[in-house]
DSSP file (Angstrom, degrees, kcal/mol; ACC not computed):
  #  RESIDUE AA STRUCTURE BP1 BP2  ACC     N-H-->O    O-->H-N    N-H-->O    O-->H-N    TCO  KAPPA ALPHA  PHI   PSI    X-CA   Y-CA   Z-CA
    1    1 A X              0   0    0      0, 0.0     2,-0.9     0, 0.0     0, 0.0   0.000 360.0 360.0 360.0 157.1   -1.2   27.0    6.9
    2    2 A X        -     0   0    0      1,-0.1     2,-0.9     2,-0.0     3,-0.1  -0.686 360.0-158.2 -65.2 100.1   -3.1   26.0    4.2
    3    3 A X    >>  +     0   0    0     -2,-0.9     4,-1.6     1,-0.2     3,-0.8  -0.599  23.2 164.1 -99.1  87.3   -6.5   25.2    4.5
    4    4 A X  H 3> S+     0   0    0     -2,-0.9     4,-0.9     1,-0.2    -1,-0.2   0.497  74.6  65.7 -85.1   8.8   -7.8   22.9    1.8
    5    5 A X  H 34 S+     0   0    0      2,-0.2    -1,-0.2    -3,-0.1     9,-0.1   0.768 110.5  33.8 -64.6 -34.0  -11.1   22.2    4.1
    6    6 A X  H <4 S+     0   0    0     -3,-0.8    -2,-0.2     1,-0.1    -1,-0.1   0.667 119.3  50.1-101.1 -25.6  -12.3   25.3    4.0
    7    7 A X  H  < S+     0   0    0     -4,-1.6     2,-0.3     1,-0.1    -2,-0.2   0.560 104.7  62.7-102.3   9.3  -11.1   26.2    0.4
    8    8 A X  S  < S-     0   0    0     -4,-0.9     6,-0.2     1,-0.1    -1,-0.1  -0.995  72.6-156.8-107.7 125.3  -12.7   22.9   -1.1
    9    9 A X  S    S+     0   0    0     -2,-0.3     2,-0.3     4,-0.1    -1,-0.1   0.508  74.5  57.3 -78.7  -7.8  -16.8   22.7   -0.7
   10   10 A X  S >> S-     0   0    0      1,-0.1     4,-0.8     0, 0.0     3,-0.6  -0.899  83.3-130.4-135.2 152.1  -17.4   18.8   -1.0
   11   11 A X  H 3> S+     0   0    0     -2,-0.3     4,-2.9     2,-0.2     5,-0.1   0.797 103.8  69.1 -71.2 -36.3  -15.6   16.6    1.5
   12   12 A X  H 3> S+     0   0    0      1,-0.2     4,-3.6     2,-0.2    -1,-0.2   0.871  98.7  52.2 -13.5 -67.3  -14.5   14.4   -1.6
   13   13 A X  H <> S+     0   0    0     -3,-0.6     4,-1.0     1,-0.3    -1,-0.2   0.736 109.8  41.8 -73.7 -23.6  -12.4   17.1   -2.7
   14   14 A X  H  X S+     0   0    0     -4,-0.8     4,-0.8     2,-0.2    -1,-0.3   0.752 109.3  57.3 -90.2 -18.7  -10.5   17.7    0.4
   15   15 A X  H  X S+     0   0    0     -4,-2.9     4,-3.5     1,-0.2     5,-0.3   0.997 111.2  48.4 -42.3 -71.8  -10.0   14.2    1.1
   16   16 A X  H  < S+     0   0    0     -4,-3.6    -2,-0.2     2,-0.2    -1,-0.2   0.681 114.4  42.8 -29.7 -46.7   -8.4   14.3   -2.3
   17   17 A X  H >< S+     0   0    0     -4,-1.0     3,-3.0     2,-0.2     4,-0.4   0.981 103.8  59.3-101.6 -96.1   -6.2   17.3   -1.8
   18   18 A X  H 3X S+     0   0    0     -4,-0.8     4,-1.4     1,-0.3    -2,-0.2   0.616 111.4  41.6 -24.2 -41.5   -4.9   16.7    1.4
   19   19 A X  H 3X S+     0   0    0     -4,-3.5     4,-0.5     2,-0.3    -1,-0.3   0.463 107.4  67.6-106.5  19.0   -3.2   13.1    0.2
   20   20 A X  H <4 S+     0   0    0     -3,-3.0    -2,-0.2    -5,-0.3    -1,-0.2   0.834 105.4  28.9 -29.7 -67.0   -2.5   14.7   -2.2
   21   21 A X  H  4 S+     0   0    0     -4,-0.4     4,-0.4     1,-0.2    -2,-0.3   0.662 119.9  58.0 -83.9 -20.6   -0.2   16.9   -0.5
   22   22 A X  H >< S+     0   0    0     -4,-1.4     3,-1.0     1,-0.2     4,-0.4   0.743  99.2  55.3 -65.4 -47.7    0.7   14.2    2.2
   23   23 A X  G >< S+     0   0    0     -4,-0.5     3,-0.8     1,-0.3    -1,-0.2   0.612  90.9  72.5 -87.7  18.6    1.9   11.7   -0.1
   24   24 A X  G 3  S+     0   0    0      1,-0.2    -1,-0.3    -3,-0.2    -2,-0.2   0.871 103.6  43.7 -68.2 -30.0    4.3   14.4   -1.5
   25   25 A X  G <  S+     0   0    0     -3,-1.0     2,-0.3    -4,-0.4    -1,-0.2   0.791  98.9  81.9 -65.1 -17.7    6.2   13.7    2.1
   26   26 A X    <   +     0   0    0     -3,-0.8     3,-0.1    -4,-0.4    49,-0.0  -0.653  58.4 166.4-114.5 125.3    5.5    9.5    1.2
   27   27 A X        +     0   0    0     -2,-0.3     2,-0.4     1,-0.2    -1,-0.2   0.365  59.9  20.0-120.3  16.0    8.9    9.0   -1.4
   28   28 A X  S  > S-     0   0    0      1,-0.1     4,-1.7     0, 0.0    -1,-0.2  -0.998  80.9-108.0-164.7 165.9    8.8    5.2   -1.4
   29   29 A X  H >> S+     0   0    0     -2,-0.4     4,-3.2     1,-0.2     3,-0.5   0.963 112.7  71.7 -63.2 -43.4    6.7    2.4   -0.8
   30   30 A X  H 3> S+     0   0    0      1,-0.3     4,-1.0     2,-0.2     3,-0.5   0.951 109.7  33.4 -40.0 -62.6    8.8    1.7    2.5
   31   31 A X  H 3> S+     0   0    0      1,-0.2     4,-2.4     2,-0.2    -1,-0.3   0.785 110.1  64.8 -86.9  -1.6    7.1    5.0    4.1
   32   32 A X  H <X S+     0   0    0     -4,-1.7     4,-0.7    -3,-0.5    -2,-0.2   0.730 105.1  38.3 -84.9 -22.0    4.3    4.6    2.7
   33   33 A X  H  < S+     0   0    0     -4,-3.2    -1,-0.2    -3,-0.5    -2,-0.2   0.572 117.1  50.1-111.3  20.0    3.3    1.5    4.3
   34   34 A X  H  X S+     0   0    0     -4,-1.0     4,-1.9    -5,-0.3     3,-0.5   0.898 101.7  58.4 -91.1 -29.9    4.7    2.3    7.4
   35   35 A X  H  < S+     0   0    0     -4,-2.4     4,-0.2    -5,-0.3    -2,-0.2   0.629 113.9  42.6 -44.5 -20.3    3.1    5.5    7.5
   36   36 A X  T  X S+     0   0    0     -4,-0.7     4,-2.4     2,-0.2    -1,-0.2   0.324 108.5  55.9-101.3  -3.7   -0.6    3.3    7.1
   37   37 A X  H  > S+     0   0    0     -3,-0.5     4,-1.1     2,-0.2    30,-0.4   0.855 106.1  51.8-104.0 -30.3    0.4    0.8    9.4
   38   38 A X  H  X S+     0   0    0     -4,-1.9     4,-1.0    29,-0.2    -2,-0.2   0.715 115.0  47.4 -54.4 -32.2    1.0    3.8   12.2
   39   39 A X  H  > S+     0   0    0      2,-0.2     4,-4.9    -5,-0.2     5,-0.2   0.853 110.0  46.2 -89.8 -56.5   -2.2    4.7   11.3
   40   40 A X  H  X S+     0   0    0     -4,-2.4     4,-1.2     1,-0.2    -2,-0.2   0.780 115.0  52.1 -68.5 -13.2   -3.9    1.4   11.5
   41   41 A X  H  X S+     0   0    0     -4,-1.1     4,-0.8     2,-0.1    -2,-0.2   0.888 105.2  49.5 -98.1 -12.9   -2.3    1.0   14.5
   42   42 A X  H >< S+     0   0    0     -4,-1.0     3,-0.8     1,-0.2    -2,-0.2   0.945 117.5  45.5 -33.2 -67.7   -3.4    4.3   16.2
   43   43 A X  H >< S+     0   0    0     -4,-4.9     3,-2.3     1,-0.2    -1,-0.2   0.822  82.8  86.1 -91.7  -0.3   -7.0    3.5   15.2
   44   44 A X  H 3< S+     0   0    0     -4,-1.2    -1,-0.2     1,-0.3    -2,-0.2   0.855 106.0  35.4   8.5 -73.6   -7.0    0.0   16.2
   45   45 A X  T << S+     0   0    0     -4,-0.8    -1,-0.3    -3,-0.8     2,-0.1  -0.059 102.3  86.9 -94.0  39.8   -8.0    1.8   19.6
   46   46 A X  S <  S-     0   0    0     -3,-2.3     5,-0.1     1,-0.3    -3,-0.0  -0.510  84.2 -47.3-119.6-157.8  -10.0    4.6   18.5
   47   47 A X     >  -     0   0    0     -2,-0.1     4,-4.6     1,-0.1    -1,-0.3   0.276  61.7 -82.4 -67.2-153.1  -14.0    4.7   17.7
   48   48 A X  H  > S+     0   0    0      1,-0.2     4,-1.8     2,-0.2    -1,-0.1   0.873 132.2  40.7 -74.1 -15.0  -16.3    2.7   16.0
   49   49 A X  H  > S+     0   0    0      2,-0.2     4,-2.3     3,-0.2    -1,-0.2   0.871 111.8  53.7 -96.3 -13.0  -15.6    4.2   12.6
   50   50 A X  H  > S+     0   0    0      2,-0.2     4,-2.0    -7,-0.2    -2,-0.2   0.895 118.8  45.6 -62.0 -50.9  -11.3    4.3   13.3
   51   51 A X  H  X S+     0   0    0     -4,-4.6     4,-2.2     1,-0.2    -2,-0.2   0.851 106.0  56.0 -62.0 -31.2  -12.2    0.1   14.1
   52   52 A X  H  X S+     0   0    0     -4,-1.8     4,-1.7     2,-0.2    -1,-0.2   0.883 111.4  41.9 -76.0 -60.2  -14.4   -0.2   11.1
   53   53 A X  H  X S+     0   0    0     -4,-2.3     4,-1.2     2,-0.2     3,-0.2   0.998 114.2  52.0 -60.1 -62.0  -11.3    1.0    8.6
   54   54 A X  H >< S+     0   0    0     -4,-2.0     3,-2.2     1,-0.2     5,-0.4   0.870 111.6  54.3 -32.5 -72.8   -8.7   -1.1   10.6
   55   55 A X  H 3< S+     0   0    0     -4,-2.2    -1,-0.2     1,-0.2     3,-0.2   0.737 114.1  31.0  32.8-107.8  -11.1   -3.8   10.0
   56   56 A X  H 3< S+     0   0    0     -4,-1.7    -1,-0.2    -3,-0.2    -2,-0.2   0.065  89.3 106.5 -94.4  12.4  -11.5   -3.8    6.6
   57   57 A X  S << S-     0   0    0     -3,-2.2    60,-0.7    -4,-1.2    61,-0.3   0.237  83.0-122.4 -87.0  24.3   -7.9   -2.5    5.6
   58   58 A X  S    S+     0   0    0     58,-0.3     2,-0.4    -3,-0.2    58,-0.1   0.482  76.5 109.3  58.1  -0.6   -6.7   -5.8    4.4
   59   59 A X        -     0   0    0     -5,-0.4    -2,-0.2    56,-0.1    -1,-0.1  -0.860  67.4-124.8-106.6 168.1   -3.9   -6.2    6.6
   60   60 A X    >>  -     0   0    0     -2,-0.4     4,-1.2     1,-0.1     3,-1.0  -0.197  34.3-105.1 -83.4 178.2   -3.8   -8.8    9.6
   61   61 A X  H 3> S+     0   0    0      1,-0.3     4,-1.5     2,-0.2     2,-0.2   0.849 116.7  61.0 -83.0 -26.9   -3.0   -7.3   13.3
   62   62 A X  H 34 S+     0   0    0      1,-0.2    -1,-0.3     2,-0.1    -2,-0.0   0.349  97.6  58.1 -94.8  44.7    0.4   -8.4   13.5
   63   63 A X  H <4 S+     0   0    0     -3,-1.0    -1,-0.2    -2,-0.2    -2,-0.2   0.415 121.8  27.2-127.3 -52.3    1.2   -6.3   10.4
   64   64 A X  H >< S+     0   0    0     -4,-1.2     3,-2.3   -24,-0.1     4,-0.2   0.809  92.4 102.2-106.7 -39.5    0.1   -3.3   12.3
   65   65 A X  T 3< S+     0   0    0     -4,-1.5     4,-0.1     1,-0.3   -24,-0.1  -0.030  96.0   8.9 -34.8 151.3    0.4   -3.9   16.0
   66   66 A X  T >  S+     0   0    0      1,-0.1     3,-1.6   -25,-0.1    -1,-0.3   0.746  87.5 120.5  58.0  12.0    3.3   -2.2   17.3
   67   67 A X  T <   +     0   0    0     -3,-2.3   -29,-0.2   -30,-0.4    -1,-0.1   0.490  67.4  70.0-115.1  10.3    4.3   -0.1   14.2
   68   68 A X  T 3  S+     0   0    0     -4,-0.2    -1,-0.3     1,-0.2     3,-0.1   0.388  98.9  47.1 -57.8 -31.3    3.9    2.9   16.0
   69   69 A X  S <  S+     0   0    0     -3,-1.6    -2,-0.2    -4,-0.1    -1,-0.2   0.250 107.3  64.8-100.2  17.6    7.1    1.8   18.0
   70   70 A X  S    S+     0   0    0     -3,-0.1    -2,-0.1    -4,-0.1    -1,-0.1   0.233  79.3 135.6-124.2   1.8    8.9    1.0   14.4
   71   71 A X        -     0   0    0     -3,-0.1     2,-0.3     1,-0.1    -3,-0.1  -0.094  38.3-154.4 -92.0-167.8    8.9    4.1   13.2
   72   72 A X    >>> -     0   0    0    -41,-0.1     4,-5.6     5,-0.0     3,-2.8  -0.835  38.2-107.3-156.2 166.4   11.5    6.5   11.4
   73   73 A X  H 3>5S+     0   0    0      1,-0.3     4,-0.7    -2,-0.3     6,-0.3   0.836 115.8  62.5 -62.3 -22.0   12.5   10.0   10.7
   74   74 A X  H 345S+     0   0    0      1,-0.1    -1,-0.3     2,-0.1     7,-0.3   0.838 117.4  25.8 -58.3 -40.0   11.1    9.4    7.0
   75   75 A X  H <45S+     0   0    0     -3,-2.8     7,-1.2     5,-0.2     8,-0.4   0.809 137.4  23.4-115.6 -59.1    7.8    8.9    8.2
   76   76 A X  H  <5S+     0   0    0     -4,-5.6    -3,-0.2     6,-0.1    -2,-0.1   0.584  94.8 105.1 -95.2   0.3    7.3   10.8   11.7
   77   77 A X  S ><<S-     0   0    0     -5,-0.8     3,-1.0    -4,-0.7     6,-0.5  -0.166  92.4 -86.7 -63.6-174.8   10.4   13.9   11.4
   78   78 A X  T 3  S+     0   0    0      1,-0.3    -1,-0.1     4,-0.1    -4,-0.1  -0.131 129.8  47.4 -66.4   1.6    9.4   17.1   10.7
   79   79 A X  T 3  S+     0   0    0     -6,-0.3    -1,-0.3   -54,-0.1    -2,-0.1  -0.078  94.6 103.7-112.3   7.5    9.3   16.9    7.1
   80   80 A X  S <> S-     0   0    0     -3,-1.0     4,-0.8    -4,-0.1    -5,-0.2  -0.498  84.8-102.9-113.0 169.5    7.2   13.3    7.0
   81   81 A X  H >> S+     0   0    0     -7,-0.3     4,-1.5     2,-0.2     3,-0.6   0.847 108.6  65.6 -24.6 -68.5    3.6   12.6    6.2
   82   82 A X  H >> S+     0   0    0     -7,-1.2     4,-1.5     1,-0.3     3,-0.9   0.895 103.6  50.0 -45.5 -60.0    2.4   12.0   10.2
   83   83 A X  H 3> S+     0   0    0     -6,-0.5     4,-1.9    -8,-0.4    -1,-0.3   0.790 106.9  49.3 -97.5   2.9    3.1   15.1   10.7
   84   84 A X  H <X S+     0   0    0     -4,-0.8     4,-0.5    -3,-0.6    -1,-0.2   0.564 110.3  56.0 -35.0 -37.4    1.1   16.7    7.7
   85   85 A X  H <X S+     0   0    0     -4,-1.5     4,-2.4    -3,-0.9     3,-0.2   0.981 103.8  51.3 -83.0 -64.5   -1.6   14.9    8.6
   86   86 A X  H  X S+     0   0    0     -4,-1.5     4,-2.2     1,-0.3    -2,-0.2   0.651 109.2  44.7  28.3 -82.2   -1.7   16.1   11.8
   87   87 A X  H  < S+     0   0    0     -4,-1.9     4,-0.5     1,-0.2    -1,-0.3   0.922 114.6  54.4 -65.8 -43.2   -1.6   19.7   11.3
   88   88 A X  H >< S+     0   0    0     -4,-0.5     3,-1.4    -3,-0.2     4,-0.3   0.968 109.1  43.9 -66.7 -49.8   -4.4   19.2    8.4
   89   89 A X  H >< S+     0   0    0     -4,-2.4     3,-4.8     1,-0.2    -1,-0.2   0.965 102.6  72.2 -65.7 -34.8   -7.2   17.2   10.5
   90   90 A X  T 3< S+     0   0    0     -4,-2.2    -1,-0.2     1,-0.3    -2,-0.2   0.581  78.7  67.6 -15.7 -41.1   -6.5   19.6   13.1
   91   91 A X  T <  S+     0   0    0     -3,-1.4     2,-0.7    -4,-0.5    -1,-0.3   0.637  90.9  74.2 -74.4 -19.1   -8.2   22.2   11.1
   92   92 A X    <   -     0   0    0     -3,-4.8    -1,-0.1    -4,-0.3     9,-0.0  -0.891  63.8-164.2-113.2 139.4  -11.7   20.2   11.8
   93   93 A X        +     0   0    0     -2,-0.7    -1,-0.2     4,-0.1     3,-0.1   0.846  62.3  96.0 -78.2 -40.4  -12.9   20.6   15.6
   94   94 A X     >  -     0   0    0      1,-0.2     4,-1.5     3,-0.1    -2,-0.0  -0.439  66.3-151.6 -40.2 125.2  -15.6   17.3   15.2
   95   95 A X  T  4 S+     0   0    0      2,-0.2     4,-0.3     3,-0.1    -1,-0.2   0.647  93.5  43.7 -71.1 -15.2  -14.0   14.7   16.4
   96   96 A X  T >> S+     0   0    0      2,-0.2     3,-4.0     3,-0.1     4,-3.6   0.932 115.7  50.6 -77.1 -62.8  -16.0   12.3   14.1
   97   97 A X  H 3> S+     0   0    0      1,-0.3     4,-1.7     2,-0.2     5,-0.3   0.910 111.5  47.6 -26.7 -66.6  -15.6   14.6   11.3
   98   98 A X  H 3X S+     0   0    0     -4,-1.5     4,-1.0     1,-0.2    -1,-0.3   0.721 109.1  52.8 -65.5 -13.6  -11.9   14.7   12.0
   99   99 A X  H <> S+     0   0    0     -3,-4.0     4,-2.0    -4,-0.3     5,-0.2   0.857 108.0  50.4-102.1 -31.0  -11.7   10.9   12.3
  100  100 A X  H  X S+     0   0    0     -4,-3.6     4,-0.6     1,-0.2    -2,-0.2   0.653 110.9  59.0 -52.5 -11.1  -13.5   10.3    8.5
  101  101 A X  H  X S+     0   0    0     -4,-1.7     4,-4.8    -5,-0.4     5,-0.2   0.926 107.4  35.5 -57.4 -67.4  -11.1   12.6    7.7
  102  102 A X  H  X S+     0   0    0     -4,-1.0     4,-1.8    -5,-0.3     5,-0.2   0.826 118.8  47.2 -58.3 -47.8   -8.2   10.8    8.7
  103  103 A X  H  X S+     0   0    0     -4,-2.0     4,-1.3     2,-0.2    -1,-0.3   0.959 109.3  58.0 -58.5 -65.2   -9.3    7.3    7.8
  104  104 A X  H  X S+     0   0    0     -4,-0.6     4,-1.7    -5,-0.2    -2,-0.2   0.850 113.5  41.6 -33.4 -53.9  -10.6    8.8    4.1
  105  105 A X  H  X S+     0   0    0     -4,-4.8     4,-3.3     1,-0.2    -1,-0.2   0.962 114.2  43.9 -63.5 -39.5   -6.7   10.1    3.5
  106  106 A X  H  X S+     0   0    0     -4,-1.8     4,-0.7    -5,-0.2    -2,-0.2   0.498 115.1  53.4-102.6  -0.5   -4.6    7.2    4.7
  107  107 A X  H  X S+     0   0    0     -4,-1.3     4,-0.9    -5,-0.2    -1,-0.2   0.896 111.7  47.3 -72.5 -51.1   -7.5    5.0    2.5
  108  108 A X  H >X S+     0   0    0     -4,-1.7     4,-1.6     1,-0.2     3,-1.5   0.984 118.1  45.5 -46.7 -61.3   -6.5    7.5   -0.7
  109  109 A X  H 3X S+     0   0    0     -4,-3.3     4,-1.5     1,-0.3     3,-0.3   0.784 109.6  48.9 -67.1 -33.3   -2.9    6.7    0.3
  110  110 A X  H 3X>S+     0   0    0     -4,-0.7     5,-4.4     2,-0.2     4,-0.5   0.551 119.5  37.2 -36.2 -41.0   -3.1    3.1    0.7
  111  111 A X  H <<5S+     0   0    0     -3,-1.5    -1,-0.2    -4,-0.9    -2,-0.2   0.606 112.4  62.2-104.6 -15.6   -5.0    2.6   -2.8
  112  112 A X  H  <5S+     0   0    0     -4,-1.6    -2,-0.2    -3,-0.3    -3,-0.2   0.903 121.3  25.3 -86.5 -51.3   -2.4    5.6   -4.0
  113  113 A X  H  <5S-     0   0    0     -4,-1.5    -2,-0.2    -5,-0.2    -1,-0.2   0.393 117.0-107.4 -74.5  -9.8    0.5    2.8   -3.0
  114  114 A X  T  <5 +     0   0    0     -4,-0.5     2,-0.3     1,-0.2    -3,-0.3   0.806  57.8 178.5  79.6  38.4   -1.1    0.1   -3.3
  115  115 A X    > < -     0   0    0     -5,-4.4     3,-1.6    -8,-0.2     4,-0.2  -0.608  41.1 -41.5-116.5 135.1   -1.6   -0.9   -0.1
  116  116 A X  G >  S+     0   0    0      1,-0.3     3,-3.2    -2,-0.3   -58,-0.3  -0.359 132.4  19.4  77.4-136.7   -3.1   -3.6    2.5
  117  117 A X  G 3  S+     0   0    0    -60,-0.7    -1,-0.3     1,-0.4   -59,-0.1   0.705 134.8  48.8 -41.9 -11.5   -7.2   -4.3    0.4
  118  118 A X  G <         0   0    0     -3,-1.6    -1,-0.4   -61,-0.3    -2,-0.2   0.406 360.0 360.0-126.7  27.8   -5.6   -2.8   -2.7
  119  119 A X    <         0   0    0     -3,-3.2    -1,-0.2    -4,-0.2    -2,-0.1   0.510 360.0 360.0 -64.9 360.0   -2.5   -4.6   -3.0
């Protein structure tokens, strides 16, 4: 697998480069905001800095609640985004590191679509 964590030195850049390659999976606005809305609801319940993005991601909760149970082969299959992301945060063993990660892509993708605070 690819490891653009380890082959880009400033955190910036792998942010960058990883939704990069993530939103290659994303082919319409349709997965792209369900794919953020899985995500916002995922970290809903995660720490303080997973609450912090949910938070401040411009959408309301009943936009994101549930949308974990609403998803589709576009988004979660074996070709989609979810699981791209996955495999790529994976690569960092912090679990804080790995959740500024996570929050830091699906923000790139979200402003990349236009999405939720950048709409």
């Amino acid at each position: 697998m690819f490891n653009f964590f380890k082959r880009n030195n400033n955190a910036e850049g792998s942010v960058s480069a990883a939704a990069k390659l993530i939103n290659q999976k994303i082919n319409s606005k349709r997965v792209a905001l369900q794919f953020a809305l899985e995500e916002l609801d995922a970290a809903r319940q995660g720490n303080a800095t997973a609450v912090n993005f949910v938070n401040n991601s411009g959408f309301e909760p009943n936009e994101y609640i549930g949308a974990m149970n609403n998803s589709f082969e576009e988004v979660d299959g074996p070709n989609g985004p979810q699981l791209m992301l996955l495999n790529h945060i994976m690569t960092v063993s912090n679990m804080d590191a790995r959740v500024k990660l996570r929050v830091a892509i699906v923000d790139n993708i979200m402003q990349e679509w236009k999405l939720g605070k950048y709409s």
